[in-house]
N, C-alpha and C positions, 0 to 999 in steps of 0.2 A: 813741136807739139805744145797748144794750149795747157798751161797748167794752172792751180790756183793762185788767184793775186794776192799782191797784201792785204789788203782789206778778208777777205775770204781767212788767209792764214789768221789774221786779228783775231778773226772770232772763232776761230778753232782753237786758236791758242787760249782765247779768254775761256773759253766751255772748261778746259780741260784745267786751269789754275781755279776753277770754280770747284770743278771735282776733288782734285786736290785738296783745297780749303778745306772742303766737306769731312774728306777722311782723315784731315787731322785734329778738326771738331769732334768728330763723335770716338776720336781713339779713348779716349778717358775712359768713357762711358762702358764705351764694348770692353776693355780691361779688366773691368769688375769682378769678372767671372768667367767660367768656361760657358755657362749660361749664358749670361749677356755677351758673351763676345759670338757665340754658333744660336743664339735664338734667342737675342732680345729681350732675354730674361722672362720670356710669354706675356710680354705685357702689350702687344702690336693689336690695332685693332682688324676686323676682317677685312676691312674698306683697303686699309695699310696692305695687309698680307696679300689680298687680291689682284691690288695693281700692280702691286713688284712680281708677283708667280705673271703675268702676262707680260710685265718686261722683260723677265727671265726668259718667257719661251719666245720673244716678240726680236729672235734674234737676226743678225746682217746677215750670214751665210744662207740660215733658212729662208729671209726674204728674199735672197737673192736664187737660190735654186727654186722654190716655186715661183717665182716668176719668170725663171725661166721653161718650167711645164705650164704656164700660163700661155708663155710667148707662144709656144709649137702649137699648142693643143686648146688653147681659149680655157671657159670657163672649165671644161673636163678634165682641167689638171687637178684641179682642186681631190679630183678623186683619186689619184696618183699617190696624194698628201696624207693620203689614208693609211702609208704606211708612216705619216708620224705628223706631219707638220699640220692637220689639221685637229689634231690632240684630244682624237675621240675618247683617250684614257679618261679625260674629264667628267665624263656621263658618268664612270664609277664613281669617281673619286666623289663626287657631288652627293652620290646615292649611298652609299655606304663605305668604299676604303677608307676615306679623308678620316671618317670619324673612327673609324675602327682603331686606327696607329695613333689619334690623338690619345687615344684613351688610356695608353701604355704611360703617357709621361716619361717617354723616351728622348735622350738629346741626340741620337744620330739612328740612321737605319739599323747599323750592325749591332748596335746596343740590346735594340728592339730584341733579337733573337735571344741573348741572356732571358729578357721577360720571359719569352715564349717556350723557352728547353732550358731555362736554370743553370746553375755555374757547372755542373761538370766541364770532363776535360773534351768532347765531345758539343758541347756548346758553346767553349772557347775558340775550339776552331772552326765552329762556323762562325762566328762571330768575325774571327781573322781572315777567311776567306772573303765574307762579306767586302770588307774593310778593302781588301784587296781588289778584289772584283770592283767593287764602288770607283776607287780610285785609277782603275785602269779603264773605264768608263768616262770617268771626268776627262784624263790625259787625252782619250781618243775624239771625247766634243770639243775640245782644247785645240784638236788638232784639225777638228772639222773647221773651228771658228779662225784657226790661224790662216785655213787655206784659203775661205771666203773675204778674208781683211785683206789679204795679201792680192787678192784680184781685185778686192774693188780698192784699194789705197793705190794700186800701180798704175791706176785710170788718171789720179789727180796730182800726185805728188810727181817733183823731177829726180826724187832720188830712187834708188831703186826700190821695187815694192815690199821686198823681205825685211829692207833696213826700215822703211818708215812703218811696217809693220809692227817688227820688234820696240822701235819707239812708245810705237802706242800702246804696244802691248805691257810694257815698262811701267807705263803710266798708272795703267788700269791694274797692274798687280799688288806696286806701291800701295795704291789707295784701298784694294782690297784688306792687305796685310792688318792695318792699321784701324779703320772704320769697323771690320767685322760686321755681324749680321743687322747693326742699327745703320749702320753707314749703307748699305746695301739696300735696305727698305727704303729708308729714307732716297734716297735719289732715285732709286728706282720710281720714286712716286713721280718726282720732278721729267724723268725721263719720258714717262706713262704720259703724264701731259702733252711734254712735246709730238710723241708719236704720235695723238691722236690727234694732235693740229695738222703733221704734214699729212697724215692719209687724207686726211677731209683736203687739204689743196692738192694734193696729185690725183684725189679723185674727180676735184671738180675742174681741173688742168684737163685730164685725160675726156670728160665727158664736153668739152666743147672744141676738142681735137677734131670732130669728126662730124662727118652730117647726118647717118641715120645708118643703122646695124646694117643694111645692103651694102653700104660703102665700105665700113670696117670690114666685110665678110668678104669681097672681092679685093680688097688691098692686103687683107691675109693672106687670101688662098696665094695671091704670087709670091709675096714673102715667103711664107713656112710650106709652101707647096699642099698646104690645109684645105681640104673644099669645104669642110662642116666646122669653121672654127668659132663659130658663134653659139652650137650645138651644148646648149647643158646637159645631155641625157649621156651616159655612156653607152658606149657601143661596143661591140664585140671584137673591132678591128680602126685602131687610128692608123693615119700614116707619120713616121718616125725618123726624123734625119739620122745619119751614119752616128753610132754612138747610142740609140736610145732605140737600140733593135726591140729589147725584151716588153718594152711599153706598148710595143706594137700590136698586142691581143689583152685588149684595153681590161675589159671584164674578168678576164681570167687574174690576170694580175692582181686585179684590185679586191678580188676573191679573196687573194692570201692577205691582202692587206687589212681587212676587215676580220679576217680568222686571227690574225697576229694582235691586232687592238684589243680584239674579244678578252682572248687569253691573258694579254699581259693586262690590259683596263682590271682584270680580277686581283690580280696579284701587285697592283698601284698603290699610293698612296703613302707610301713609306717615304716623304720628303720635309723637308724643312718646314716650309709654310703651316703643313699641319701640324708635328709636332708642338709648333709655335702656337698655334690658333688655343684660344683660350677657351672653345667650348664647341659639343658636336653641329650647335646651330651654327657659331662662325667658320667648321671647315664646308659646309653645302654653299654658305652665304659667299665664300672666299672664291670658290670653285663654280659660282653662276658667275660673279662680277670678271672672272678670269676670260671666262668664254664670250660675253656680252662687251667685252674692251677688246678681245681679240677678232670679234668681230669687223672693227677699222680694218684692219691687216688687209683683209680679202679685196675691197675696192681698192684700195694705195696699189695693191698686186697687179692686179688688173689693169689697174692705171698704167702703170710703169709697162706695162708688156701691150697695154694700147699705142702705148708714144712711142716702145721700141718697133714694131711694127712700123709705123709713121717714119721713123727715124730712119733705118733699115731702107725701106725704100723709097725713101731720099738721097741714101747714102751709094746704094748699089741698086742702080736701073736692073742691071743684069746680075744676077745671084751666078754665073759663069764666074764675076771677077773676081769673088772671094774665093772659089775653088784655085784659082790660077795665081794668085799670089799667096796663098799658101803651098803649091808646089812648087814656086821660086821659092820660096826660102827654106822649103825640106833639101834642096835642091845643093842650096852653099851649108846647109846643117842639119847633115841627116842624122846626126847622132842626137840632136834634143832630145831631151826627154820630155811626154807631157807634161809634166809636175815643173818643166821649168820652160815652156813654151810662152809665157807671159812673161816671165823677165825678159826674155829673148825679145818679142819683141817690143815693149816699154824700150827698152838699149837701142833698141834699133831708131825707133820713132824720135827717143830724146837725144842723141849721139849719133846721128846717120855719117858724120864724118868717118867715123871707126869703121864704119863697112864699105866691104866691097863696093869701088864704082860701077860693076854694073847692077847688082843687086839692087841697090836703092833705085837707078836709072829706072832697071825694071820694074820695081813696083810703082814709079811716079808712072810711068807707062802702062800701068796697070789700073792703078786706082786713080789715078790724075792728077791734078797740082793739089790740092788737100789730100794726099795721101795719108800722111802723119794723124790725122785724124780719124780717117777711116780703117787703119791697120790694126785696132785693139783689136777690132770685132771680128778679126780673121781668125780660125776657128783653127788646133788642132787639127782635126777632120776634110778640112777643106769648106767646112761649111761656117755662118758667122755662129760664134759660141754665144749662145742663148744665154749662158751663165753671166755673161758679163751684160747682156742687155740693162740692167737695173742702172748702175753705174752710169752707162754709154748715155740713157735719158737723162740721166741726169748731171753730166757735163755737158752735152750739146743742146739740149734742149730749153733748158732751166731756166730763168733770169738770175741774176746775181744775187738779190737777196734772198729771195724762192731756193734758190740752191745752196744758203749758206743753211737754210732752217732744215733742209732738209739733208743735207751734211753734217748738222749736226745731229738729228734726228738717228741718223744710221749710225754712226757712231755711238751713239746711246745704249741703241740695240746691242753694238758689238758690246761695249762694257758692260751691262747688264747680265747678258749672257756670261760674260766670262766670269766676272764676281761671282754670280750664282755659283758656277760649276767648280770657282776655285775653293769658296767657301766651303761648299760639299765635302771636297776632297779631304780638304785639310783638315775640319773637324773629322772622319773617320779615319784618319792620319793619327791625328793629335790623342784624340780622346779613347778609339778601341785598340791602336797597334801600342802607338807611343806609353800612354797612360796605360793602359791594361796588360800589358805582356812587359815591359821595358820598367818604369817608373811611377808604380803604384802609389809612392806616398806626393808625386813632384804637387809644388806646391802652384799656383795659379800663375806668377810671373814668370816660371819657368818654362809651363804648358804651351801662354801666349805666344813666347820666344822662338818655342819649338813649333807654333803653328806658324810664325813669318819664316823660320827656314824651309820646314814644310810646303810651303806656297811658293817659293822660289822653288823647289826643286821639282814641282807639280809642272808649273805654268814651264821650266827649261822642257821639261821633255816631251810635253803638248806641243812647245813651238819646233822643234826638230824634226817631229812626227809630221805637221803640218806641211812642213818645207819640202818632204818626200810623195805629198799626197797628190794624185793624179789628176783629181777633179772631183770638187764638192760632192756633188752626186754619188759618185764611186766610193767614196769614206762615210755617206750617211747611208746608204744602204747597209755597208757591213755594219756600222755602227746596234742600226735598226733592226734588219734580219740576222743576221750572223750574233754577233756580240751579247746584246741583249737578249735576243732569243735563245740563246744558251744556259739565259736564267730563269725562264719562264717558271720550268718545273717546281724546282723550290719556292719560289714565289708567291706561286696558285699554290699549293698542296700546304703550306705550312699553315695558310687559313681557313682552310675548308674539312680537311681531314687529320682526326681526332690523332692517327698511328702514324703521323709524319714526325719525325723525330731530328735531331741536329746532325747524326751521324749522317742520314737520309738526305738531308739541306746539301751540308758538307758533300758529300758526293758529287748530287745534282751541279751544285755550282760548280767543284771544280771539272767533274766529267764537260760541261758545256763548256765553262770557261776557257778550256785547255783547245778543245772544238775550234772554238773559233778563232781563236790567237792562230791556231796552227793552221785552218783552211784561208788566213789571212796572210799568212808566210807563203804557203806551197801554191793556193789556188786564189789569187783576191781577185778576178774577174768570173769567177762561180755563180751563176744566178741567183735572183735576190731569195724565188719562192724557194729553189734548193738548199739554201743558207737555211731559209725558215725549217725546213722539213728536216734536215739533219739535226742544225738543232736544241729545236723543241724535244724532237725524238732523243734526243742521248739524253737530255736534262733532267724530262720527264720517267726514264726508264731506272735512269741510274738513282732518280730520290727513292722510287717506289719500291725497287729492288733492294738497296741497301737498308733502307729505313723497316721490310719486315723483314731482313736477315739480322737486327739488331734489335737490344733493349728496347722498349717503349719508353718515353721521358715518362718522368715519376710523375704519378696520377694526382700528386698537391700540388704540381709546376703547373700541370694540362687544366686541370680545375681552376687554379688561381686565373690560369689565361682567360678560360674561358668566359669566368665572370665577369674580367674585366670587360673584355675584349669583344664577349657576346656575336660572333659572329654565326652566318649559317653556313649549311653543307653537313658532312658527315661527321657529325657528334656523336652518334647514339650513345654510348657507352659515358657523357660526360653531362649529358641534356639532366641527367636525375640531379645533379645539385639544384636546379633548381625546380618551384613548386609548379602544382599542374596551371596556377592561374598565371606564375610568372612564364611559363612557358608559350600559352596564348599569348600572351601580351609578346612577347619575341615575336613569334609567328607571324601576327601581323606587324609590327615592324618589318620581320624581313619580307615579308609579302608585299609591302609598298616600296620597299626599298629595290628588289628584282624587278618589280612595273616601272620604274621609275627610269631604268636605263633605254630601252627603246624609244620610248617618248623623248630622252634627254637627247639620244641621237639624233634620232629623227629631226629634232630643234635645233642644235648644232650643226647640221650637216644644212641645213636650212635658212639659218641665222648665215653662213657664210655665202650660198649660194643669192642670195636675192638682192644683197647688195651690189654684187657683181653684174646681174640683170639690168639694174637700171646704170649703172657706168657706161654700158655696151648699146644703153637705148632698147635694150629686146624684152620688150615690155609683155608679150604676147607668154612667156615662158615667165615671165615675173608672177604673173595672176595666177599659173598656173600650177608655180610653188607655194606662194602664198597660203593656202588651204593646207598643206602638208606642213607647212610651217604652224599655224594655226592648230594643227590636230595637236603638235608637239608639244606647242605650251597649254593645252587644256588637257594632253595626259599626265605634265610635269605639277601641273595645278591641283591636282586631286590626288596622284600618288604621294606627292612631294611636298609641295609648300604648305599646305596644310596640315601636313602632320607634324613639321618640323618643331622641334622645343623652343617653348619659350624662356627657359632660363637658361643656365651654365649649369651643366653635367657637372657631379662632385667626384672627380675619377680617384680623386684620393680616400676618398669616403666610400665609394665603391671596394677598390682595393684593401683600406683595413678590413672590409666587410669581410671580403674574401679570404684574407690570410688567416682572420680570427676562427671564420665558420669550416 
């Protein structure tokens, strides 16, 4: 099997001695402080903070799973993404979260809650639970990212895909440890570049693949057995290969996925970048430029699932052959597991010696004398794994330097992503378990120290979880519906209502938490909306329950928050600190700030569809987003960018306000 040459290894090797360099430049700098080392010391500007939050979410596994609902389902996957990868959160976070959490002057999430319910012993532990939660959060996208590296690394490398995994993953942790959140921004800008140079070539690669959307739509339909794959509207019912049963009642689905964004979009915003951002104007400004960069993403998507397509049936005249040599080799190894069904065959393809002679006999009889090339994309299932299409274009299809940029490119993604989530971890690691329960006086080179062993033990148990995981898909939905949704409750309710208390938090969090670890042990092929609906429901029950069987937080913590923090929802009993005229003035604020999400969606969801229109040539449905698109930004124009501030919010000037009065 073709693998990468020298020249290709050259400049992966040189990318990656670059990164390196990087995070031993800016070690000095992040050392400074626990500040500077988890946020930059808030000195980044929004332009900074914007690009790195879309390399952050601009990650390899998620490109690689939507484009794999690209492959089956055309542009209507994009609505699938709804349960995360099209990162409808944004609309809030733009409109009012981003700026609500800046306002705290908080260095990590769990911190925040201290602000919110004050030091008792009842806010510490949600504080730690946080902390926890946070952390098992990171380890499980750690493991989401391990499993997508580990498929697309075992496309290119001859060694096995887990070992050149771990290499890389080595790489990218080192350099985390060291750089902290300057080294993180900073490349991640570098990286932002790169990615939006290969979307724009694999989209304009992919858009003269083909000769006009009838062509692509009949060369689908035998590929993915799709008769509507050109179809942007969703519909009530797709057709679904073996494995993707539940996507099969298309609208239903994506129902929950839009109730799940709803929810959690309310209770967002508690991340790095904001904290970071130096004013309520740069968290909206951070949070448009995030969505308007992530925009690239959706044509490059498209693209890749245009040329697999093309690829695909090039590869296999008859969609029979891929069923049949995947029951030759269940056949000499029935006991694979999925989670390790790509090693299997990577060893097969690069080592045929080591297997049986007629097994290989039989797949060359199968697939034909390029067998070794066609055998990644034999599918678990029997059918070719969609998941690996991204990859598969881009080894066979590519040119050499087109594929080193764009090699690099994913690669980017993968470290951006992991940085991000390791950073995360280990500041609520470092700063609320370590520092806050453990070693209250430690001094700064101590904490730093404890965050590099921190990050090692973060990034070991990400990669092991990884290594067990069945298939991208199947670890982001739990991630998604299960996991996360488990925290909803606490989340939403700790900024909207007055009598939400940390006893009430504490609950929430650990009743879901506990939820979904255990529905992840006993039942992890559970449906995704049942995940959602369990739960939301325990999270939400257990804050609301526990929080009025308990104390209220003392009414100078819930004031002080409120001032700062100015949110809406049910205050009444806290609305009187402030005067009848400051109170209009809130009102409208939050009255442009609730207008402001629809429109935001509606433009997002927008912004991604129309570029994908014109890659596919289906211009006819392009004109006709357009106007919907259009309505988006003249609601975002008048609810939003006009009111937005023209200076830097004094949140410190706010808060002594508050403490004094």
């Amino acid at each position: 099997m073709a693998t990468l040459g020298p020249v290709d290894m050259l400049v992966i090797g040189g990318y990656f001695a670059l990164v390196a360099i990087t995070g031993l430049l800016m070690s000095r700098r992040a050392a400074q402080g626990m500040e500077s080392y988890f946020l930059a010391g808030r000195s980044l500007s929004w332009v900074l903070l914007g690009i790195s939050g879309m390399a952050l979410w601009f990650d390899l596994t998620g490109t690689m799973l939507i484009t794999s609902f690209l492959y089956l389902l055309g542009p209507r996957g994009l609505f699938i993404e709804f349960r995360g990868g099209a990162v409808l959160v944004l609309a809030f976070m733009l409109a009012f979260t981003g700026k609500w959490h800046r306002r705290s002057q908080c260095l990590t999430a769990a911190q925040w809650y201290t602000f919110r319910f004050g030091e008792g012993r009842a806010a510490e532990l949600v504080r730690f639970l946080t902390a926890i939660m946070g952390i098992v959060l990171a380890v499980g996208m750690l493991a989401y990212l391990v499993r997508g590296a580990s498929l697309f690394l075992g496309m290119f490398s001859p060694f096995p895909p887990l070992l050149t995994t771990a290499v890389v993953i080595a790489v990218a942790t080192l350099y985390t440890m060291f750089a902290g959140y300057y080294g993180v921004v900073i490349t991640n800008m570098i990286h932002g570049a790169v990615l939006i140079v290969a979307c724009i070539t694999v989209a304009v690669i992919a858009w003269h693949s083909f000769a006009t959307v009838a062509t692509l739509s009949h060369i689908a339909h035998g590929v993915t057995g799709n008769a509507d794959w050109t179809n942007s509207v969703p519909s009530w019912q797709v057709h679904t290969p073996p494995g993707y049963g539940p996507y099969h009642y298309l609208i239903f689905i994506v129902s929950f996925y839009l109730l799940r964004n709803v929810i959690g979009g309310l209770g967002s915003g508690a991340e790095q970048r904001y904290f970071a951002a130096r004013s309520d104007r740069d968290c909206g400004l951070l949070s448009l430029l995030q969505a308007l960069t992530l925009m690239f993403r959706w044509p490059m998507m498209i693209g890749y699932a245009i040329l697999g397509i093309l690829l695909v049936h090039h590869l296999y005249p008859h969609t029979a052959l891929v069923h049949s040599a995947s029951m030759l080799i269940h056949h000499y190894y029935p006991q694979t597991n999925p989670a390790f069904w790509q090693d299997l065959l990577g060893r097969i393809g690069h080592d045929p010696q080591r297997y049986p002679v007629a097994l290989i006999a039989g797949l060359q009889h199968i697939l034909g004398n390029h067998w070794q090339a066609r055998l990644p994309l034999v599918g678990y299932t029997g059918t070719v794994d969609p998941e690996l299409i991204l990859p598969a274009v881009l080894k066979s299809i590519m040119t050499p330097g087109i594929r080193d940029l764009l090699l690099i490119a994913m690669l980017a993604t993968m470290m951006t992503s992991l940085t991000g989530q390791v950073n995360t971890a280990t500041a609520l690691l470092v700063n609320d378990i370590y520092k806050n329960f453990l070693r209250r006086n430690a001094k700064s080179r101590e904490l730093i120290l404890t965050s590099y062993a921190g990050t090692l033990i973060i990034v070991g148990i990400g990669f092991l979880m990884g290594v067990e995981a069945e298939s991208i898909n199947n670890l982001w939905g739990w991630i998604i519906m299960g996991l996360t949704a488990g925290t909803l409750g606490p989340m939403v309710l700790r900024l909207y209502w007055w009598r939400c208390n940390a006893w009430g938090v504490a609950a929430g969090t650990f009743a879901g938490g506990v939820a979904a670890i255990a529905q992840r042990l006993t039942a992890p092929n559970l449906l995704e909306w049942k995940q959602f609906i369990i739960m939301t429901s325990i999270s939400f029950l257990a804050t609301i329950a526990v929080a009025l069987l308990t104390a209220p937080t003392p009414t100078a913590v819930t004031e002080h928050f409120y001032r700062v923090t100015r949110p809406f929802g049910w205050w009444g009993p806290v609305r009187r600190i402030f005067s009848i005229e400051e109170q209009k003035t809130l009102a409208a604020e939050h009255r442009n700030d609730i207008l402001t999400v629809p429109f935001a969606l509606l433009w997002q969801v927008t912004l991604f569809l129309l570029p994908m229109q014109l890659v596919m040539k289906d211009y006819r449905p392009f004109w006709l987003t357009l106007p919907l698109f259009i309505l988006g930004v003249a609601g975002m124009y008048i609810f939003w960018w006009r009111k937005l501030p023209r200076g830097v919010t004094d949140t410190a000037a706010i808060a002594a306000t508050a403490l004094s009065g």
